[in-house]
DOKOL-942171 format. One line per 4 residues: for each residue x, y, z of N, C-alpha, C. Coordinates in steps of 0.02 Angstrom, whole numbers, m for minus. Atoms other than C-alpha are relative to their C-alpha. Layout:
X Y Z X Y Z X Y Z  ...
# end
This chain:
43 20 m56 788 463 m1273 m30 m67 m15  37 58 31 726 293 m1261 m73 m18 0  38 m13 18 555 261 m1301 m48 m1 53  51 11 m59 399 271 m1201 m49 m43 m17
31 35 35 313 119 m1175 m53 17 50  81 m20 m26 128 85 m1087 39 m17 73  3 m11 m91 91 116 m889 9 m113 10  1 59 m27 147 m56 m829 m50 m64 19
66 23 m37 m31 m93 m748 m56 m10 m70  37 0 56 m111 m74 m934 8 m63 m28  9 40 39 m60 m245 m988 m54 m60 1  76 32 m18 m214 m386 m1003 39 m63 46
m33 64 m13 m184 m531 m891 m34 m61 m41  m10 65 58 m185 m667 m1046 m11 m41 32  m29 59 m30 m139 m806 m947 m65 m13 71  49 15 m39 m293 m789 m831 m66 m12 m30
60 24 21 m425 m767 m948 17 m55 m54  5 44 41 m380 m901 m1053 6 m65 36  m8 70 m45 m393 m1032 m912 59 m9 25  m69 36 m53 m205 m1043 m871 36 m11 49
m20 m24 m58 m214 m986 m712 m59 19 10  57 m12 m15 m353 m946 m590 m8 71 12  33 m73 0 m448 m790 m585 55 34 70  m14 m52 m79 m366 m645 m473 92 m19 m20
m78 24 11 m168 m732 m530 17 26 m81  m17 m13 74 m78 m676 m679 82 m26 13  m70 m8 22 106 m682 m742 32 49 m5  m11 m82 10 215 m525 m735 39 m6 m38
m56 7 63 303 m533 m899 45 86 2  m17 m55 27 445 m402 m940 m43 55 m44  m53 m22 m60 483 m258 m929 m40 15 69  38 m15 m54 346 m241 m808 9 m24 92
m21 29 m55 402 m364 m689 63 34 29  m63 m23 m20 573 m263 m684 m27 53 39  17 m70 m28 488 m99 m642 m10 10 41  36 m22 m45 392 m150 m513 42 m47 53
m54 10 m56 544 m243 m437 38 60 29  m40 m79 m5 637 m64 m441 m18 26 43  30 m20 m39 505 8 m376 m13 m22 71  m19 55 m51 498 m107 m219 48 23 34
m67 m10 m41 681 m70 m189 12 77 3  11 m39 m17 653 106 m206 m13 10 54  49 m34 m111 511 119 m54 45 m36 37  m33 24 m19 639 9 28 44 53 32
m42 m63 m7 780 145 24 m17 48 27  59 m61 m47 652 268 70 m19 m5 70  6 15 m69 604 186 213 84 7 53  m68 15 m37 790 144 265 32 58 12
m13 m69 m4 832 334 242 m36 34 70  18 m41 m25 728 382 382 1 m66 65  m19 21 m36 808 247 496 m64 m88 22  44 88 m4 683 89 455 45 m66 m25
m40 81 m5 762 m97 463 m44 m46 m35  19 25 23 715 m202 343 m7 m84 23  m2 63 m24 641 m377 403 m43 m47 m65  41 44 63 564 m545 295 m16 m47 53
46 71 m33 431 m638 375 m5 m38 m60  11 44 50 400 m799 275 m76 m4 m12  54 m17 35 267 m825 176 m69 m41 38  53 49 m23 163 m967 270 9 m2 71
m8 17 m83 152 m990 468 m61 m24 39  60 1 m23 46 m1053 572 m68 54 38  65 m26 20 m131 m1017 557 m9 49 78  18 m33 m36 m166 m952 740 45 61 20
m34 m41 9 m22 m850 739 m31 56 m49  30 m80 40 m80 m748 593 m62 18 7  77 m2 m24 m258 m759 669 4 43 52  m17 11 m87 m175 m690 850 m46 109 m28
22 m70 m14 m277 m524 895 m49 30 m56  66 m30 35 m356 m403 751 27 m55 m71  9 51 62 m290 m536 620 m66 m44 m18  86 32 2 m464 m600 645 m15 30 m78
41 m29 57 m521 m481 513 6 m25 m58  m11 33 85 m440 m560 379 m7 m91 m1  m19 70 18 m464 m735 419 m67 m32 m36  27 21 69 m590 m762 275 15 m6 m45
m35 m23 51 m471 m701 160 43 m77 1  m74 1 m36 m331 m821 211 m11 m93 m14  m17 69 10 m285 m1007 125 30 m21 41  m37 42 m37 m243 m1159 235 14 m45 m38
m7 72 23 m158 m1301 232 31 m49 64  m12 55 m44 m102 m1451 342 68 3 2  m77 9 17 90 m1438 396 m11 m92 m1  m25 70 22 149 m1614 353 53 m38 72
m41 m2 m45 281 m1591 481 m22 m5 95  17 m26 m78 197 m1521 648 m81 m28 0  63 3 m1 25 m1589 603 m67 60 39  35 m63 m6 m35 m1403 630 m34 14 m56
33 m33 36 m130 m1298 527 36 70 m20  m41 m68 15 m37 m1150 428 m45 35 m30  44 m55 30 m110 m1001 352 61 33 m66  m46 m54 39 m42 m900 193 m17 54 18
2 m99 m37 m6 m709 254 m54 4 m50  49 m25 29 m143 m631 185 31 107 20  m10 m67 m18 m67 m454 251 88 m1 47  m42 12 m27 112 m427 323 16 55 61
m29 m52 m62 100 m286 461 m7 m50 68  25 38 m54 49 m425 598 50 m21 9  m79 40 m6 210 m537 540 30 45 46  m83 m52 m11 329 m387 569 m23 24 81
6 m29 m74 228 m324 743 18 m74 41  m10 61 m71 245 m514 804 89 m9 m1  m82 m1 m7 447 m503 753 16 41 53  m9 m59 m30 439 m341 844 m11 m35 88
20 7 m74 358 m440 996 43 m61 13  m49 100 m2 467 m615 981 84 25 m6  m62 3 11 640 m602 915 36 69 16  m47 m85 m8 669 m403 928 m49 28 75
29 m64 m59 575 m384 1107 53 22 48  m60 m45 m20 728 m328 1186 54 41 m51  m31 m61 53 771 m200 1051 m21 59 23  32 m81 m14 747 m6 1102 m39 7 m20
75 m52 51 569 73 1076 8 65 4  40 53 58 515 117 981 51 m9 m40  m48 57 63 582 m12 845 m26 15 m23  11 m19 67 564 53 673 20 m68 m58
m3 65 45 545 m98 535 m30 24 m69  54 14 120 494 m108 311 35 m67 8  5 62 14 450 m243 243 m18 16 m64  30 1 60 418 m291 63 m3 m78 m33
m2 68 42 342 m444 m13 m84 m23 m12  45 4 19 206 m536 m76 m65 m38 54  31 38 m59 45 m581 10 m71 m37 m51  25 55 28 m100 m697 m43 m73 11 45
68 m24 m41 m303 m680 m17 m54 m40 m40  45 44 41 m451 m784 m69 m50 21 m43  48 m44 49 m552 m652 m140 37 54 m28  m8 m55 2 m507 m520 m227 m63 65 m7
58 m53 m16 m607 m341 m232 m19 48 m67  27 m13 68 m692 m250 m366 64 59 m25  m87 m52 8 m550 m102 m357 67 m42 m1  m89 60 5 m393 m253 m327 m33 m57 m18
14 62 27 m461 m398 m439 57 m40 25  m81 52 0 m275 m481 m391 m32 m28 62  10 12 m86 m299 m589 m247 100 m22 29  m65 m15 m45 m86 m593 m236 21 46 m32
m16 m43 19 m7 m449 m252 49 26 58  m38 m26 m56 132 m349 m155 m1 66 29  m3 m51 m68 149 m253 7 65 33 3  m84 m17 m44 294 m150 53 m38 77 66
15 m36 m36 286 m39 204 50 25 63  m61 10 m64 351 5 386 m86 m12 65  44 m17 m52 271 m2 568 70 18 60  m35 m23 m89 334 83 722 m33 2 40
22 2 m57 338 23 862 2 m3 66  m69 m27 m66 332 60 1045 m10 56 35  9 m56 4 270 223 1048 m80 43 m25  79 m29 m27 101 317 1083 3 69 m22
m7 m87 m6 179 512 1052 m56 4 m90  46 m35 50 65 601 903 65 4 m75  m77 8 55 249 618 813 3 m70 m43  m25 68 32 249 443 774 m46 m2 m50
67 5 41 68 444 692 58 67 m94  m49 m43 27 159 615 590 42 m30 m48  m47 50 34 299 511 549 3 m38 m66  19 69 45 225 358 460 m45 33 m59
42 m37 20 96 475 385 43 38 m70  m48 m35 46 224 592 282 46 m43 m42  m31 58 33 337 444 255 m28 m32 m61  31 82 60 197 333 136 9 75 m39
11 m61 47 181 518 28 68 7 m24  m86 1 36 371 543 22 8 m60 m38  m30 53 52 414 375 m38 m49 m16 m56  30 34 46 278 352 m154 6 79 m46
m18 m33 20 307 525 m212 68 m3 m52  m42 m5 17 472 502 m246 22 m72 m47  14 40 45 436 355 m372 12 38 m43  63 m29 55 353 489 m470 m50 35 2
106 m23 m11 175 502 m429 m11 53 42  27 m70 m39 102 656 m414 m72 12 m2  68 m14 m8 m67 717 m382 m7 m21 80  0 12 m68 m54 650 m194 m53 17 51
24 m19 m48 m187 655 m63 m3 m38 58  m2 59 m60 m204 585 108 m75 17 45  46 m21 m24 m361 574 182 m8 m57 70  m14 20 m52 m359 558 362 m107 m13 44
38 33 m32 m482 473 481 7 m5 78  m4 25 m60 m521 431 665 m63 m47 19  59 68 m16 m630 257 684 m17 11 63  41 0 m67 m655 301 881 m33 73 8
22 m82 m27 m723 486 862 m87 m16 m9  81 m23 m3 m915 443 818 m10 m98 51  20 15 m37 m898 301 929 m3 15 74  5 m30 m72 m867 398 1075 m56 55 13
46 m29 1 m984 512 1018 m83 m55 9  86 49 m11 m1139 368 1011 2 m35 79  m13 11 m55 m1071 304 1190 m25 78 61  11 m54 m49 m1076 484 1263 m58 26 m4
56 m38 18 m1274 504 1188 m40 m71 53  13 52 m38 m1302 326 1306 m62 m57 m58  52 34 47 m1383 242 1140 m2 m84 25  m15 72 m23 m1417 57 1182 29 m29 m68
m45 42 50 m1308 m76 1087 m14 m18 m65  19 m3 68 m1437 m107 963 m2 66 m53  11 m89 28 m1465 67 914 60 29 m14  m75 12 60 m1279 81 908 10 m10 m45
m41 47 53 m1237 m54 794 m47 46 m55  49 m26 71 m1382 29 683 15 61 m17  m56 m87 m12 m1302 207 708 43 m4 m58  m76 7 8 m1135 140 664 m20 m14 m83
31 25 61 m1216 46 513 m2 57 m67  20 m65 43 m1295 198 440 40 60 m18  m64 m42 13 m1134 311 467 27 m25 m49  m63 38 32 m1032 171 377 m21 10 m61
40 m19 36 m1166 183 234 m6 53 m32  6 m63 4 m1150 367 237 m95 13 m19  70 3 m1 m1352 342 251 m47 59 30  30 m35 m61 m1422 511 317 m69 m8 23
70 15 m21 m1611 462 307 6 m55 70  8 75 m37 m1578 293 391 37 35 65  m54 2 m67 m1440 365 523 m67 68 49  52 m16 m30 m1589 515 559 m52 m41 44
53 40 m32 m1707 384 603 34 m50 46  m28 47 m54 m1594 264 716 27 55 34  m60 m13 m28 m1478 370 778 m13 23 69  32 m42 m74 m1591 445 922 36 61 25
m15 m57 m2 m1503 576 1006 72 36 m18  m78 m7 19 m1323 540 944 m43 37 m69  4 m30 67 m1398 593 766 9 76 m41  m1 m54 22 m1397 763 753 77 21 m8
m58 27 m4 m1216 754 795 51 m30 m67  m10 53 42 m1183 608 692 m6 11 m82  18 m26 56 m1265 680 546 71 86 m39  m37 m72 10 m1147 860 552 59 m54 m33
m65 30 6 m981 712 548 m23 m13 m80  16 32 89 m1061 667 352 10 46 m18  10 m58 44 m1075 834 303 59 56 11  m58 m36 5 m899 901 370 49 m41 m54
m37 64 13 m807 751 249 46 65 m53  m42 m53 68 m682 867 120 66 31 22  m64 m49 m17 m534 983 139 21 m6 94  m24 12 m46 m447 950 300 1 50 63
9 m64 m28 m454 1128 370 m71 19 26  63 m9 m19 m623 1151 354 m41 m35 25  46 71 m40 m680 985 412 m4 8 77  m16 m23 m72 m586 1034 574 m26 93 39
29 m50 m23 m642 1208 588 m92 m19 20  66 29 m7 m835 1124 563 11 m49 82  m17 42 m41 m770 1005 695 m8 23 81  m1 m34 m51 m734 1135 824 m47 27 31
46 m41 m24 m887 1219 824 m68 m59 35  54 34 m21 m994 1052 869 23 10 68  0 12 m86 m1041 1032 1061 15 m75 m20  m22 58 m17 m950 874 1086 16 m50 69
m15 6 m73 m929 765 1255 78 m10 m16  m58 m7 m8 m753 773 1318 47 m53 m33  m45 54 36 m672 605 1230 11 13 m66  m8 m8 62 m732 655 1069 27 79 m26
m32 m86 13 m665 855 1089 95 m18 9  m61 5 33 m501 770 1116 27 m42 m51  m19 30 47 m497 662 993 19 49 m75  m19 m69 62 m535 826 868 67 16 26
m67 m7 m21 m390 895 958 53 m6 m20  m64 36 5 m270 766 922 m11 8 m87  3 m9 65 m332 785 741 28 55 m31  m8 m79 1 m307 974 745 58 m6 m15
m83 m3 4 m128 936 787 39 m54 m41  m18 39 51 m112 805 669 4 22 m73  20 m22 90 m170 885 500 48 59 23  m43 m49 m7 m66 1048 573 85 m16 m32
m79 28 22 98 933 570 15 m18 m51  10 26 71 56 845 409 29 65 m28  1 m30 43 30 989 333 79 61 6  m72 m58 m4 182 1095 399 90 m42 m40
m54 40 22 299 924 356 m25 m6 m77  35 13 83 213 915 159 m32 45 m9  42 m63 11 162 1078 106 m45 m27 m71  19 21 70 119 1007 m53 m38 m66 m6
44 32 m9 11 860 m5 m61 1 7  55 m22 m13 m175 898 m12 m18 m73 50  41 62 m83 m248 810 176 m65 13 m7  68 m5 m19 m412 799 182 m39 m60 53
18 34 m77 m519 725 338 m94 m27 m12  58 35 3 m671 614 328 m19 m50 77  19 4 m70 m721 627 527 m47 m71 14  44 52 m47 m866 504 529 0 m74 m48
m15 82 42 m772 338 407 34 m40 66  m35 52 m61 m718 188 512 m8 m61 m51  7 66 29 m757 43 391 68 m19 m28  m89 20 8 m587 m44 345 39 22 53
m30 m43 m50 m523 56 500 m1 m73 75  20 46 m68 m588 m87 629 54 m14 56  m35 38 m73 m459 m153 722 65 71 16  m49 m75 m12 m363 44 726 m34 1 69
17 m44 m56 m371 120 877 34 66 14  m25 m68 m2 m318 286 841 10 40 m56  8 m34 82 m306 396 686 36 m33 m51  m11 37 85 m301 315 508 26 57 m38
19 m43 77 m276 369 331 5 m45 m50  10 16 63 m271 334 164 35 26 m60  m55 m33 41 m157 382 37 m25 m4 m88  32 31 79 m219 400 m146 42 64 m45
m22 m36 40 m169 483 m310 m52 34 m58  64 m39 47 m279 605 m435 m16 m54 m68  29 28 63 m259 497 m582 m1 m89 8  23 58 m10 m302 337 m507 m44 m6 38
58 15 m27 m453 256 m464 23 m64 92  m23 36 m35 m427 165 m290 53 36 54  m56 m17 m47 m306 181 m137 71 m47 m22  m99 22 14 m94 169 m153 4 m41 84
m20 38 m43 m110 95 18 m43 46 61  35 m51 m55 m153 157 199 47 m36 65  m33 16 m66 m112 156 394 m14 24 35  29 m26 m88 m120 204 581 m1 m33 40
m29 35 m72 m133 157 745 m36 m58 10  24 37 m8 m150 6 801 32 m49 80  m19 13 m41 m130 m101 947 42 m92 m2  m70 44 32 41 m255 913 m52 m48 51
29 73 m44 m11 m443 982 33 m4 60  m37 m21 m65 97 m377 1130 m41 30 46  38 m50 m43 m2 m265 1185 13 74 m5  m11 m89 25 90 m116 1110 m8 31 m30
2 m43 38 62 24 1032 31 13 m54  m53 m15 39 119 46 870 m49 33 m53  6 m34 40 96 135 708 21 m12 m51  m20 m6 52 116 122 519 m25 m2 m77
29 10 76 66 84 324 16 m50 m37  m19 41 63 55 m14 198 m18 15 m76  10 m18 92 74 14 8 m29 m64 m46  23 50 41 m17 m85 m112 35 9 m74
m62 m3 79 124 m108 m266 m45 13 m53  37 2 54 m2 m145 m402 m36 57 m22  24 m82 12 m98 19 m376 69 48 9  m33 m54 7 61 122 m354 24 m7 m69
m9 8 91 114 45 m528 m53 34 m45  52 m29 37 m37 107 m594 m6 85 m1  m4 m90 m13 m17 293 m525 71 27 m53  m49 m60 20 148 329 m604 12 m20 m81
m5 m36 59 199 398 m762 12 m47 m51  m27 59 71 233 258 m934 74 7 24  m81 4 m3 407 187 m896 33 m10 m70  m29 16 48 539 203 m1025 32 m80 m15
m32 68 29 588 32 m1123 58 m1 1  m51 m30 18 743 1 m1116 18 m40 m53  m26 27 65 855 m50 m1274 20 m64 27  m47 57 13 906 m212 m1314 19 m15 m39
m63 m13 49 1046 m212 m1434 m10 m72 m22  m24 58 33 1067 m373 m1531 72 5 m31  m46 0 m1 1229 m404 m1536 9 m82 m45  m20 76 27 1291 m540 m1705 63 m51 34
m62 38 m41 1385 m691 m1658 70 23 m20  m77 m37 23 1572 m642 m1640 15 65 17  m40 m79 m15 1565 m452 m1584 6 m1 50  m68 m8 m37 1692 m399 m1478 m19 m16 67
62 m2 m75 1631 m419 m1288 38 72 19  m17 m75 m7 1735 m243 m1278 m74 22 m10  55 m47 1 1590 m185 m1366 m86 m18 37  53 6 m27 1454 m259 m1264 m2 24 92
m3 m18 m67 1520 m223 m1090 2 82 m11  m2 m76 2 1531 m26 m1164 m88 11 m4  80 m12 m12 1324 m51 m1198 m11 11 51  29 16 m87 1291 m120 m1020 19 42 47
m15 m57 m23 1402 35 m974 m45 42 0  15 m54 16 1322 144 m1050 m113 m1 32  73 m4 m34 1162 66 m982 m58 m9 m47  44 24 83 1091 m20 m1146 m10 m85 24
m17 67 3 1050 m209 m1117 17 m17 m67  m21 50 35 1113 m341 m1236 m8 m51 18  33 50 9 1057 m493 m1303 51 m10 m59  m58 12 42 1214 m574 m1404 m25 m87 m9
36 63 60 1170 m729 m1536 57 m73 21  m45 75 m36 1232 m906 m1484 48 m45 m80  m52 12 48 1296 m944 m1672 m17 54 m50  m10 m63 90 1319 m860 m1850 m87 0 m37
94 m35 12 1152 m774 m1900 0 m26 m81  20 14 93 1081 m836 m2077 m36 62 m13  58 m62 15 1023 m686 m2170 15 51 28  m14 m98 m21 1009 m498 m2147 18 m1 95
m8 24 m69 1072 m485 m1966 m52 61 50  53 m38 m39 945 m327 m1946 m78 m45 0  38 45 3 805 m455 m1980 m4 m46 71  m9 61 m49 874 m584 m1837 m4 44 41
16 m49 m52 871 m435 m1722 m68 6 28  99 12 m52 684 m414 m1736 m17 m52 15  57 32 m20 634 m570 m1741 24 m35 81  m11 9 m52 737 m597 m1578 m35 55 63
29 m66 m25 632 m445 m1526 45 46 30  m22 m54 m29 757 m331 m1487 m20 67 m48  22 m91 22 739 m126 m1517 49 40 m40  m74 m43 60 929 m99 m1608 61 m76 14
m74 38 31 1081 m182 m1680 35 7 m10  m74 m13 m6 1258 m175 m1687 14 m23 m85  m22 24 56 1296 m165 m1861 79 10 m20  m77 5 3 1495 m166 m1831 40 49 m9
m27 m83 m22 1511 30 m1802 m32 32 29  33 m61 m46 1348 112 m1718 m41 m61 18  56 30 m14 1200 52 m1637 m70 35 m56  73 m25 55 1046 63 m1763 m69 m19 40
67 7 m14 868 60 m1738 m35 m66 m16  10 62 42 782 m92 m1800 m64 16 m37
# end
């Protein structure tokens, strides 16, 4: 068996704290950089298995483009620069589900809906966050779009768990959301706008003193959505029993039949439902989630509904690479054989068979040739009948 080295995500980034690069940027030195290419083309496959089309927005475009609609939210995040060419203004992606919904609305709008799309690549941000110190790091994902049915939500939902599952990573939960259920609830109590925003505030906060004292008559309400937050079942059974006005009884509803499907498509996924979150949720308009793993701190990514710079409906996720690297299990090293100058290339194309790299010497080795092995850092050597250890 070959050996087990550290979780990928465990190594220091060197090259940042020693000035050589700015905070939030590192270097991805072997084998780490391989792994988490693999991995990549993994969720890729995963996606493509369940009939998603892989597209590549480029990395820079102009700025109002990636600004167009809820791209607003990120445009703090989001380096410019001066095209040279068009004397415009470009933006670096800072997020790539916007790219792929404006492909969806430009080049593929006479494609059947809904259009199913993954994407995977890197995106770029001016801050990073106390949980993702990186400010670039990579996305892979899908969105569908096109389509309004509850199936689709379902879909995209089971999909981020399967493919990140099938990395590896286990411990799996998904904790689902709806950003318009306690605002339909503070609308249907007729709170004025200020008293809203201060509502909303104190929900987001999870503040119950503060949301008691603003919330006026949404609060009592408002207050039950904090205290159903846990197990997915019971959140919704708590759910059922509030007096709700009619927008926000179907919104439970649609939840009901959401965590039902989840849970009938992933028996083995623990869902759980946190009714009254909306912060990061903003520009959704329809049920979220969140996708995380037991032995990591942080989210593997998230998704849901949202409304395309078209005007359509669509649906999907995004994975954050760097934390799914971090969820799964120490990857094995693999060998690299040192091979002295002169042996056979028979016997090096039988390694690379067998699924061993090699690393073969450009002239005649001075000295012990298990010596020139390590200090070429490889892990074994061809001493002109087996492979040895070093």
């Amino acid at each position: 068996m070959a050996p087990r080295g550290r979780n990928p995500a465990n190594d220091s980034d060197a090259s940042a704290a020693a000035g050589l690069l700015p905070a939030g940027l590192r270097d991805v030195l072997p084998p780490r950089a391989e792994w988490e290419a693999q991995a990549s083309e993994k969720l890729i496959a995963s996606f493509a298995a369940h009939g998603y089309l892989r597209v590549k927005p480029p990395l820079i475009e102009f700025e109002e483009t990636l600004l167009a609609g809820s791209g607003q939210d990120l445009a703090g995040q989001m380096f410019r620069v001066m095209d040279p060419v068009s004397q415009r203004m470009m933006g670096l992606r800072t997020d790539i589900t916007l790219q792929v919904a404006r492909i969806a609305a430009s080049r593929m709008k006479d494609s059947t809906r809904p259009v199913r799309l993954a994407y995977a690549g890197q995106v770029l941000r001016v801050r990073g966050t106390q949980l993702r110190p990186e400010r670039q790091f990579a996305q892979a994902g899908v969105e569908l779009i096109g389509s309004d049915a509850l199936a689709a939500d379902v879909e995209v939902a089971v999909l981020a768990a399967e493919a990140v599952a099938a990395l590896g990573v286990g411990g799996l939960s998904l904790d689902i959301t709806q950003p318009l259920l306690a605002p339909a609830i503070i609308e249907a109590h007729g709170l004025e706008p200020k008293q809203a925003r201060a509502a909303r505030r104190a929900l987001d906060r999870k503040d119950a003193a503060e949301l008691k004292a603003v919330g006026g008559a949404a609060a009592p309400t408002l207050l039950k959505l904090l205290a159903l937050t846990g197990p997915a079942q019971a959140a919704l059974d708590g759910l059922k029993k509030l007096k709700l006005p009619a927008a926000a009884a179907k919104i439970v509803a649609d939840l009901d039949r959401l965590v039902a499907e989840v849970s009938a498509a992933a028996p083995d996924l623990l869902v759980t439902l946190d009714p009254g979150e909306f912060r990061g949720f903003e520009y959704h308009t329809g049920i979220a989630f969140t996708l995380f793993a037991r032995n990591v701190r942080g989210e593997l990514g998230r998704g849901g509904r949202y409304t395309a710079p078209a005007g359509e409906t669509a649906t999907g996720f995004t994975l954050y690479l760097d934390s799914v690297m971090r969820a799964l299990p120490p990857q094995p090293v693999p060998q690299l054989v040192y091979l002295s100058y002169g042996t056979p290339r028979a016997v090096a194309a039988k390694l690379r068979q067998d699924g061993r790299a090699t690393w073969a010497a450009l002239a005649k080795e001075k000295g012990d040739i298990k010596m020139a092995a390590k200090a070429a850092g490889c892990s074994h050597w061809w001493d002109g009948k087996a492979v040895q250890s070093v």
